[in-house]
C-alpha positions as CSV (number, residue, x, y, z in Angstrom):
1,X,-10.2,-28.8,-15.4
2,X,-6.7,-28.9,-15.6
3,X,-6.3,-25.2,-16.9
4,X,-7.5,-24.4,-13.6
5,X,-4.4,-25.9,-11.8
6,X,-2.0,-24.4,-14.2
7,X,-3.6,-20.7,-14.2
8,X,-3.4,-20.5,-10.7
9,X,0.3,-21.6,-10.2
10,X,1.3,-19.8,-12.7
11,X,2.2,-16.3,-10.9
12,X,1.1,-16.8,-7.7
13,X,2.6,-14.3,-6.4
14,X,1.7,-11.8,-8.0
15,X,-0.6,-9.3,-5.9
16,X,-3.5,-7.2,-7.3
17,X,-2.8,-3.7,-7.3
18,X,-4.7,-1.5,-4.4
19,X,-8.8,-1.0,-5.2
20,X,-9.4,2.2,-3.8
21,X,-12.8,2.4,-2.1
22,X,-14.8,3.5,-5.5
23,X,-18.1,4.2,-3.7
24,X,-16.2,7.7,-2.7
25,X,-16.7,9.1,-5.8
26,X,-19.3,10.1,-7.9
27,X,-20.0,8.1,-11.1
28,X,-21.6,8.5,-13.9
29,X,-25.3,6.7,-14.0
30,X,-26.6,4.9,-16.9
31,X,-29.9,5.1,-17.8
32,X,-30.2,2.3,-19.9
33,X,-28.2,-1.4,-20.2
34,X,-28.7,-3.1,-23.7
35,X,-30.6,-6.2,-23.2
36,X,-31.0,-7.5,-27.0
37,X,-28.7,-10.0,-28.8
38,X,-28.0,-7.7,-31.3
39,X,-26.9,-4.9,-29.0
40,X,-25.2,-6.8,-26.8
41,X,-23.4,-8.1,-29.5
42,X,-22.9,-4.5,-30.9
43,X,-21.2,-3.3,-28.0
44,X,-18.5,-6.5,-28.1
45,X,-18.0,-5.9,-32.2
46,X,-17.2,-2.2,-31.1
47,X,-14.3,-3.2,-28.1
48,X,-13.6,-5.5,-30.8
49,X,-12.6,-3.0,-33.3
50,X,-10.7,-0.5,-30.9
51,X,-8.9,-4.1,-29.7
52,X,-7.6,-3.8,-33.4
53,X,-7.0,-0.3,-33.6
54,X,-4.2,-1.2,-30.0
55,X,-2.8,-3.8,-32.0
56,X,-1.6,-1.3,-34.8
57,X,-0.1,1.0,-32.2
58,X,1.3,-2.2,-30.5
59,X,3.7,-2.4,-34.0
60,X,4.4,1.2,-33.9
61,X,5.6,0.8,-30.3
62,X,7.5,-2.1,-30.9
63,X,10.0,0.5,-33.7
64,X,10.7,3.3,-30.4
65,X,9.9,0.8,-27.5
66,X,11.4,-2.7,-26.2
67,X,9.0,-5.6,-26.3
68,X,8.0,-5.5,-22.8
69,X,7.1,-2.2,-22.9
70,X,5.1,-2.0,-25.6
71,X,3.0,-5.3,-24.7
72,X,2.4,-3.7,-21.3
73,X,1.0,-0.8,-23.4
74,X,-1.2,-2.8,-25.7
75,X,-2.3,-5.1,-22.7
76,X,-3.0,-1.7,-20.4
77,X,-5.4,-0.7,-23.6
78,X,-6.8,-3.3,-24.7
79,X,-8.2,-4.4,-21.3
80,X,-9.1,-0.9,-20.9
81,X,-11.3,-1.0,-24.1
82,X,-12.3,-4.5,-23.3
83,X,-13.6,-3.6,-19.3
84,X,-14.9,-0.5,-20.6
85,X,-17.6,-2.8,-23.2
86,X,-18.2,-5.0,-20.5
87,X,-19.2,-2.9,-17.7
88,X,-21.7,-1.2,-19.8
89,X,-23.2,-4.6,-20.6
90,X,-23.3,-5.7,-16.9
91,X,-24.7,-9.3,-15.9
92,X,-23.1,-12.4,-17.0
93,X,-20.7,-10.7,-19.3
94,X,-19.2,-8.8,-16.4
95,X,-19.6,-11.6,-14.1
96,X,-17.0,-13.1,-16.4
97,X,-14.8,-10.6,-16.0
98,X,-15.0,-10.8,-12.4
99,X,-14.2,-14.6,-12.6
100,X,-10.9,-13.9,-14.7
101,X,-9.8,-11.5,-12.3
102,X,-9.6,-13.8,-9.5
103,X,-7.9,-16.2,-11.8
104,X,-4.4,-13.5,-11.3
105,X,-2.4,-15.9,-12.6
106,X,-3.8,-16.7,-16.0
107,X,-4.2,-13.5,-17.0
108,X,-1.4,-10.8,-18.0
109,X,-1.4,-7.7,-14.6
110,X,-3.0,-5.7,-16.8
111,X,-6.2,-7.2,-17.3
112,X,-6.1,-8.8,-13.6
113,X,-6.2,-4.8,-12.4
114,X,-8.4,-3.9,-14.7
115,X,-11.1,-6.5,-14.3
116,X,-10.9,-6.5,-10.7
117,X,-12.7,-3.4,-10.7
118,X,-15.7,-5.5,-11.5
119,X,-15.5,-6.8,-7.7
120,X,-16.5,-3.7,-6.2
121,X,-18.1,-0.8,-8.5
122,X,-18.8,0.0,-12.2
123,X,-21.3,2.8,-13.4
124,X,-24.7,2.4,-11.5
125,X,-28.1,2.6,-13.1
126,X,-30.6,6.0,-12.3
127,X,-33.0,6.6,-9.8
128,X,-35.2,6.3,-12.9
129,X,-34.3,2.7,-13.7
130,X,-34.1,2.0,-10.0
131,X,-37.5,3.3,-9.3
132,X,-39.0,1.0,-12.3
133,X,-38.2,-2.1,-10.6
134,X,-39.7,-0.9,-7.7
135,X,-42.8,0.0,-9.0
136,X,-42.7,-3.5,-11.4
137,X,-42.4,-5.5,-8.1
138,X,-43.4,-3.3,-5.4
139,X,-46.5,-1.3,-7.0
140,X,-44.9,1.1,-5.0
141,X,-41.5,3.4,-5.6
142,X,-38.6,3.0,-3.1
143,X,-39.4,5.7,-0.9
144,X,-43.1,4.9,0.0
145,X,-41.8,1.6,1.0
146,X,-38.9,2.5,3.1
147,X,-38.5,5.7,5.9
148,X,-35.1,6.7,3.7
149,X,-33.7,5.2,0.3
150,X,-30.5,6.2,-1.1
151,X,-31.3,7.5,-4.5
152,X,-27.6,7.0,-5.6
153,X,-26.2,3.5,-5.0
154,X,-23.1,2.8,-2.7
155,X,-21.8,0.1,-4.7
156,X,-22.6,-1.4,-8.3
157,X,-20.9,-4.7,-9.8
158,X,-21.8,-7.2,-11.9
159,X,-25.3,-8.4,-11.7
160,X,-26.6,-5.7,-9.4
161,X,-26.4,-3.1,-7.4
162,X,-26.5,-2.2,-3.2
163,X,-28.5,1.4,-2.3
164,X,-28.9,1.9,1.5
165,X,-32.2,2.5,3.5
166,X,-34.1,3.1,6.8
167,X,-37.0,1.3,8.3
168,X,-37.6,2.7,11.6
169,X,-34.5,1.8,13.6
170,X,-33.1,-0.3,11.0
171,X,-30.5,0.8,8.4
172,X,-30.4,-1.7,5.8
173,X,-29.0,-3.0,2.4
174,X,-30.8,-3.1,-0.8
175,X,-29.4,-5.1,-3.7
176,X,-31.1,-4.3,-6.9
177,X,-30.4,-6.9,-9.8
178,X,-29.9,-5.3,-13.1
179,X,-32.8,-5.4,-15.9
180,X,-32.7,-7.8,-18.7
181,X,-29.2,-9.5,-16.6
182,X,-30.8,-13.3,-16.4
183,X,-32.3,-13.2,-20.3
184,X,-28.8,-12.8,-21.6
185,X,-27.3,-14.9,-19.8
186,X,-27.6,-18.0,-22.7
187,X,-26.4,-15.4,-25.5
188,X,-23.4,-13.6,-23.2
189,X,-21.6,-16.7,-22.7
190,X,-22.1,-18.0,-26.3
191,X,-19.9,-14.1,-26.9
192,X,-17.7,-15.0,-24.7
193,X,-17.0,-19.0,-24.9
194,X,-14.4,-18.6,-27.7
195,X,-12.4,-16.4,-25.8
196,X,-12.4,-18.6,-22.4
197,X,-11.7,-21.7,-24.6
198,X,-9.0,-19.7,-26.4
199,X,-7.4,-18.1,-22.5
200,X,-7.7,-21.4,-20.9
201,X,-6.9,-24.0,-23.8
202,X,-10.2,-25.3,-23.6
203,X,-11.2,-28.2,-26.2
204,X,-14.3,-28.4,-27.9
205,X,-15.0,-32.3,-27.7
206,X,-15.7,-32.8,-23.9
207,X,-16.0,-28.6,-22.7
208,X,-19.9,-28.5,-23.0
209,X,-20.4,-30.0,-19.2
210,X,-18.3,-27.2,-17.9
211,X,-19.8,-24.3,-19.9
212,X,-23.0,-25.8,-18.7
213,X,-21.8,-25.7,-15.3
214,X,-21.4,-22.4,-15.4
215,X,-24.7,-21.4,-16.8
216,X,-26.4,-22.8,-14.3
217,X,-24.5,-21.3,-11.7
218,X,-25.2,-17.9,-13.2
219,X,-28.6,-18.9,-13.3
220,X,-29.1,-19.7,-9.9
221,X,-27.2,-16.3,-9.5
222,X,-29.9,-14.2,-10.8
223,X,-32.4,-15.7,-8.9
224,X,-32.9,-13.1,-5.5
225,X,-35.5,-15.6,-4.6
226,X,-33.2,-18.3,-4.7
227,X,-30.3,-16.5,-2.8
228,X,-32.2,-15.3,-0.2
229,X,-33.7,-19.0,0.6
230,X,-30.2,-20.0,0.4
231,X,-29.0,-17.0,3.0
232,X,-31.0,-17.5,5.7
233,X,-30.3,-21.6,5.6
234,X,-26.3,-20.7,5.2
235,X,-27.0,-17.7,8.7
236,X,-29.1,-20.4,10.3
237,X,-26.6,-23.2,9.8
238,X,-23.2,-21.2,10.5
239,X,-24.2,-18.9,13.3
240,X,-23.1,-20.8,15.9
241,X,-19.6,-20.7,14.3
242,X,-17.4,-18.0,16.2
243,X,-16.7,-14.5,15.2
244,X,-18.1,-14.7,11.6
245,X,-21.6,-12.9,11.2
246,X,-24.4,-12.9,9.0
247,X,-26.9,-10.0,8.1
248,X,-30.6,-10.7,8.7
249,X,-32.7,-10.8,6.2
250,X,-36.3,-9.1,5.3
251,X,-38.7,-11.2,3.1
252,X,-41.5,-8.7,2.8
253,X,-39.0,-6.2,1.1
254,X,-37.3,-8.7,-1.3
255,X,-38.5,-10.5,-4.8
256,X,-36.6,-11.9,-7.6
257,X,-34.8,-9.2,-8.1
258,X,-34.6,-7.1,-5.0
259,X,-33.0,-8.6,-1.8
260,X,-33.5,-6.9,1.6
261,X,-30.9,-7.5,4.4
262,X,-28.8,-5.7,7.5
263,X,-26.3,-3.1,6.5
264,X,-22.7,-4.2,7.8
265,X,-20.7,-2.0,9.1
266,X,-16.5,-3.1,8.0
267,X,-14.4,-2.6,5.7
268,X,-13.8,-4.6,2.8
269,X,-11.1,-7.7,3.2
270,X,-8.9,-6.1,0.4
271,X,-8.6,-2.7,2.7
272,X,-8.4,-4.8,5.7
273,X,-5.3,-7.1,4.1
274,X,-3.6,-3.6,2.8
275,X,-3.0,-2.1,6.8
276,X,-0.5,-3.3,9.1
277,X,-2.8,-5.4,11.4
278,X,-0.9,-7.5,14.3
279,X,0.1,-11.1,13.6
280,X,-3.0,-11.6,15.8
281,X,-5.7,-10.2,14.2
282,X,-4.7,-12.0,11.1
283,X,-4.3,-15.3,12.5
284,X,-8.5,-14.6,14.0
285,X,-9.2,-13.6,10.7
286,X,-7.0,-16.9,9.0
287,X,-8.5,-19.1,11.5
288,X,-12.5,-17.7,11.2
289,X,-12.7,-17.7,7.5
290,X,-10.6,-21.3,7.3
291,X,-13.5,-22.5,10.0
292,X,-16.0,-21.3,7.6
293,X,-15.2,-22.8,4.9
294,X,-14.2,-26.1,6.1
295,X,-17.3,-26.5,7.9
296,X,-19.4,-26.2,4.4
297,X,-17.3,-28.1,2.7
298,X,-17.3,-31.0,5.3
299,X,-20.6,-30.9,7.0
300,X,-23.2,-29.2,5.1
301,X,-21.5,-30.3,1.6
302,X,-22.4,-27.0,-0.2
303,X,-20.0,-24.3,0.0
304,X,-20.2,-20.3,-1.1
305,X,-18.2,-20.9,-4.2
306,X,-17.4,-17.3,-4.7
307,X,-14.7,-16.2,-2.2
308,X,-13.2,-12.8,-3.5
309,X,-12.7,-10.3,-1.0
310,X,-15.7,-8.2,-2.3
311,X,-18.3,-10.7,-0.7
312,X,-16.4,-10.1,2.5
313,X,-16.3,-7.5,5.9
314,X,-14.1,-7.0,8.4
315,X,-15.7,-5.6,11.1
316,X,-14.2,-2.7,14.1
317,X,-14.3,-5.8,16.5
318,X,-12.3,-8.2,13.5
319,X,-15.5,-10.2,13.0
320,X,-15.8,-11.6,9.6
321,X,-18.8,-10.6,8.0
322,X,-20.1,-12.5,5.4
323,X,-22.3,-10.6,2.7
324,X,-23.2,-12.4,-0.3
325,X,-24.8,-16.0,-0.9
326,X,-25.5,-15.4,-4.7
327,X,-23.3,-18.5,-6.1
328,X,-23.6,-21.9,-4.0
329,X,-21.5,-25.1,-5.4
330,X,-23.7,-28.2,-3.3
331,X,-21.6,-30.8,-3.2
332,X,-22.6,-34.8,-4.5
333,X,-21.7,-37.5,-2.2
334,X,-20.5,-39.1,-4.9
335,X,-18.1,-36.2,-5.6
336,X,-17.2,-35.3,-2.3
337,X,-16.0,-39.3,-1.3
338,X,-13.2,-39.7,-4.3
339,X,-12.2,-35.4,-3.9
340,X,-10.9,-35.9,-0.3
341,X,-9.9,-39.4,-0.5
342,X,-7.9,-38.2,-2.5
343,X,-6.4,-35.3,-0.8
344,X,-5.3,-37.7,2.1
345,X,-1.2,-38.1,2.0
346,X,-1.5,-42.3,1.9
347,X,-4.1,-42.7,-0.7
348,X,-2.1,-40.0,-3.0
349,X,1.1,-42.7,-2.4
350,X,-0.8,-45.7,-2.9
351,X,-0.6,-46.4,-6.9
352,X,-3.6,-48.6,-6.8
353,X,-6.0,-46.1,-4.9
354,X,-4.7,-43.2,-7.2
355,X,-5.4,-44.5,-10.1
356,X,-9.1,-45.8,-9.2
357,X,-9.5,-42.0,-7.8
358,X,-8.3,-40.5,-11.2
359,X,-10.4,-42.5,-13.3
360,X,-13.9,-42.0,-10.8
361,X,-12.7,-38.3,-10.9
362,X,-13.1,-38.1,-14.8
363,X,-8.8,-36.9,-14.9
364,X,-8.1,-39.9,-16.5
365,X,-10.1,-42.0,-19.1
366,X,-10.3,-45.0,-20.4
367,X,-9.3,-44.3,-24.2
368,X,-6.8,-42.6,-23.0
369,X,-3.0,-43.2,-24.6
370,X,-0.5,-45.1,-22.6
371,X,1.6,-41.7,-22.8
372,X,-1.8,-39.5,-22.0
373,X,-2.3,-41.6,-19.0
374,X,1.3,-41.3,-17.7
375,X,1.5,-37.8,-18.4
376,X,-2.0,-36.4,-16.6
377,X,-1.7,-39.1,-14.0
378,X,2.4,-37.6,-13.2
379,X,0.9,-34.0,-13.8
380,X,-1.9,-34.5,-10.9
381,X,0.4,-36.1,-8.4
382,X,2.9,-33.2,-7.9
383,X,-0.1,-30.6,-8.1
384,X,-2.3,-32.6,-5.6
385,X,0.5,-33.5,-3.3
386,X,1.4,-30.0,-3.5
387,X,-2.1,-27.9,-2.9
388,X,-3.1,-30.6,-0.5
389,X,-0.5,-30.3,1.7
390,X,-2.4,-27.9,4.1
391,X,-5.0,-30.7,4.7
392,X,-2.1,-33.3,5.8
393,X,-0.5,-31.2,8.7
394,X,-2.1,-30.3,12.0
395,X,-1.6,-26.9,11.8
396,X,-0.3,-24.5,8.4
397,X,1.3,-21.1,8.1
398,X,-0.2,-19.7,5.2
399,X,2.3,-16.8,5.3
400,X,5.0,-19.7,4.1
401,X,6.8,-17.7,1.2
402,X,8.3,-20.8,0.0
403,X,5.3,-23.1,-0.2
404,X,3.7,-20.4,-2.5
405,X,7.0,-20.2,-4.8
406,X,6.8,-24.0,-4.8
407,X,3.4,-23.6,-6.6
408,X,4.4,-20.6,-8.9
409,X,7.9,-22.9,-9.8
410,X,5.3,-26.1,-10.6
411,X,2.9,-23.8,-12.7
412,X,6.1,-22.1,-14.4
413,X,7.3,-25.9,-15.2
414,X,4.2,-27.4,-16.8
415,X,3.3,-24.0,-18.5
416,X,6.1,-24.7,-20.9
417,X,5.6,-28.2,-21.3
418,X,5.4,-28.9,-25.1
419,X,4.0,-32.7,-24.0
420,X,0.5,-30.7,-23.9
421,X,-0.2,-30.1,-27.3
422,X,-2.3,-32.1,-29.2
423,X,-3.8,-34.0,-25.7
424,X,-7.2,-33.1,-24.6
425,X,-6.7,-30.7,-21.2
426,X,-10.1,-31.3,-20.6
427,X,-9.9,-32.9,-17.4
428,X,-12.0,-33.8,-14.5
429,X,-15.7,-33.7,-13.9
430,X,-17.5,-30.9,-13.9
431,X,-18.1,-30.0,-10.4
432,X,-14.2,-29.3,-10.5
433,X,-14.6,-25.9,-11.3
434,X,-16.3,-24.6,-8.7
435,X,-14.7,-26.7,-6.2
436,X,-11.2,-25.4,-7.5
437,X,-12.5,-21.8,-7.7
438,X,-13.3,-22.3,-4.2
439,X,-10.0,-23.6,-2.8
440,X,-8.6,-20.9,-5.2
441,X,-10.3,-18.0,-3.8
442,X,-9.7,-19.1,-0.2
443,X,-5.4,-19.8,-0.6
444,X,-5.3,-16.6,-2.1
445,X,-7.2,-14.9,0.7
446,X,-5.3,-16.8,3.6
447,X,-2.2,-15.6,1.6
448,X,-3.1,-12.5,1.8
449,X,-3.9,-12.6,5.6
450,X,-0.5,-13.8,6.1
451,X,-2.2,-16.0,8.3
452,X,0.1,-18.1,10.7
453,X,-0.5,-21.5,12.9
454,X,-3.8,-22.1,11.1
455,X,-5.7,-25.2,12.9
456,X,-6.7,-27.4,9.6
457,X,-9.5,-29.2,11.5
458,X,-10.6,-26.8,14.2
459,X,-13.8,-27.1,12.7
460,X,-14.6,-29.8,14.0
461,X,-14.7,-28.7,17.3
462,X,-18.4,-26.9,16.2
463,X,-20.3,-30.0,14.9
464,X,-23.3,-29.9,16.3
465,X,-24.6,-32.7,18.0
């Protein structure tokens, strides 16, 4: 989707404020999480009406303040109100919210700080509702089936929740999925579609492939049973890869809503980017996570499509610890053929292979205008030539100030573009968005590693034979 291209140039450089380590602190639990349309819906209609209530102070402002400040005002408020409702829903709702805030340069700073809490803690449920799972799936409550079970969690985000626990020499994490997250999943996004088509100038005619997409991505999320198939295959398949590790995981203490695995001992990749680590250690850490990725992408053609620094460790030793398999993108041959032909240099420089690649891509269609067709087929050229670039060199210094101003100065450029309105933006096939969120996720990561002399196709070197 081409709002996906523009979002992300847009203010690229732009860095999310600090997330303090949350888990510190004592929260407030909740004892209950509404699970019915109605009051689901409820809690929306009420961040709805406080939404208004910032608007009205917005024109007060706007008398005693300049413009900028008081739109920082009603932005800071309303995404306060707005997070607030959400993080009392949980599940897909929140998982939305945790989607927009990697998307930093759609959104105003505001609502990118605000949302990002949703990658790392929001208000846990009780040792009541806790124990209630437990004894649904279990027969048993958490500490008859473990030596020690953290009654309070250590981190709570969108879909679920981590407590910690013993098993003879074993600590261990426990992820506990929210009740009522994968029923609501149908009837959250139907709340929340008008306000992604409105944020990313999504059409109707053509949009329901992609909201589809994503329903059955957050779907599969909610599905422990699912994610833990898919963790052991992604440990099994990726171990061999150096310095990245993988938690084991436990079988006979996870269902489909309870997952079982190794506690990790790091720090989150956020922290670890923050501190003044060597030129060194952030070229290991550049080069591991690069590895990682490239090798799903290439050779198992299914990737972790979720890479925000949440899902990520970095251990005493500068391991990369990889905690989370919950949203896997597998990638279609007949996908994966046209998306990295046409990220090769000669193929984006030969007319006649560009086109064909446009076209098989779904970016251009055949009832397209003449002036449609010259416009998206123009608009793809500078931004593939220019986020591809990486993939044309030998080695690349993701620390490059300038190629990342080249990208906000693109995004800045088409943003205004007045050539846009009235053309359907709804470009490229569906398995676009997860791809792009991908490759999204992992440049701004490796930007944030400063990472230097990065070997594109080092993985390679750990095909096995």
């Amino acid at each position: 989707m081409i709002s996906h291209y523009i979002g992300f140039v847009k203010r690229v450089n732009e860095k999310e404020k600090h997330i303090k380590n949350l888990t510190k602190f004592k929260m407030k639990t909740l004892n209950k999480i509404p699970t019915g349309k109605i009051e689901r819906t409820s809690s929306l209609l009420k961040a709805g009406a406080k939404v208004g209530v910032n608007y009205l102070k917005y024109y007060g402002n706007k008398i005693t303040k300049d413009e900028d400040e008081a739109r920082k005002i009603l932005n800071e408020d309303n995404a306060t109100d707005i997070y607030d409702s959400l993080k009392e829903l949980k599940g897909s709702a929140l998982k939305v919210a945790q989607m927009l805030s990697m998307e930093k340069n759609i959104l105003p700073v505001e609502y990118v700080e605000k949302f990002s809490l949703s990658q790392f803690s929001v208000p846990p449920l009780s040792g009541a509702l806790v124990k209630k799972t437990f004894r649904k799936y279990f027969g048993k409550n958490p500490e008859d089936l473990f030596d020690e079970f953290s009654a309070e969690s250590v981190n709570a985000a969108s879909i679920g929740q981590v407590h910690t626990a013993k098993k003879e020499d074993k600590r261990l994490a426990v992820k506990i999925q929210y009740p009522g997250v994968r029923e609501s999943i149908s009837s959250d996004l139907k709340m929340v579609k008008p306000i992604a088509m409105k944020m990313f100038n999504i059409k109707k005619e053509g949009s329901e492939s992609y909201f589809q997409e994503v329903e059955d991505k957050l779907f599969e999320e909610t599905d422990y049973n699912l994610e833990l198939k898919r963790s052991q295959h992604f440990s099994e398949e990726c171990r061999h890869l150096p310095n990245v590790k993988f938690p084991r995981y436990y079988p006979e203490y996870s269902c489909e809503k309870i997952i079982t695995m190794d506690w990790m001992y790091g720090i989150h990749f956020s922290e670890f980017t923050k501190k003044q680590n060597s030129q060194e250690d952030s070229n290991k850490i550049g080069q591991t996570l690069w590895d990682f990725y490239m090798y799903q992408m290439h050779i198992l053609k299914k990737v972790h499509a979720d890479p925000h620094p949440g899902n990520f460790l970095i251990s005493e030793n500068k391991e990369l610890l990889v905690i989370d398999f919950g949203c896997i993108k597998e990638i279609p041959e007949d996908f994966y053929i046209p998306y990295f032909e046409l990220a090769k240099e000669e193929n984006l420089k030969n007319p006649e292979i560009f086109f064909e690649k446009l076209f098989t891509l779904e970016i251009l269609r055949e009832e397209d205008s003449p002036k449609e067709k010259e416009f998206f087929s123009k608009l793809f050229y500078e931004l593939l030539e220019l986020f591809t670039r990486p993939f044309n060199q030998e080695r690349f210094d993701f620390s490059d100030e300038k190629f990342f101003q080249e990208i906000a100065d693109l995004g800045q450029r088409y943003a205004k573009v007045s050539d846009m309105k009235g053309m359907n933006t709804n470009r490229g096939s569906r398995h676009f968005i997860y791809l792009n969120r991908t490759f999204f996720g992992l440049y701004n990561m490796m930007h944030d590693l400063k990472s230097k002399d990065l070997v594109i196709n080092n993985f390679r070197n750990y095909i096995k034979p």
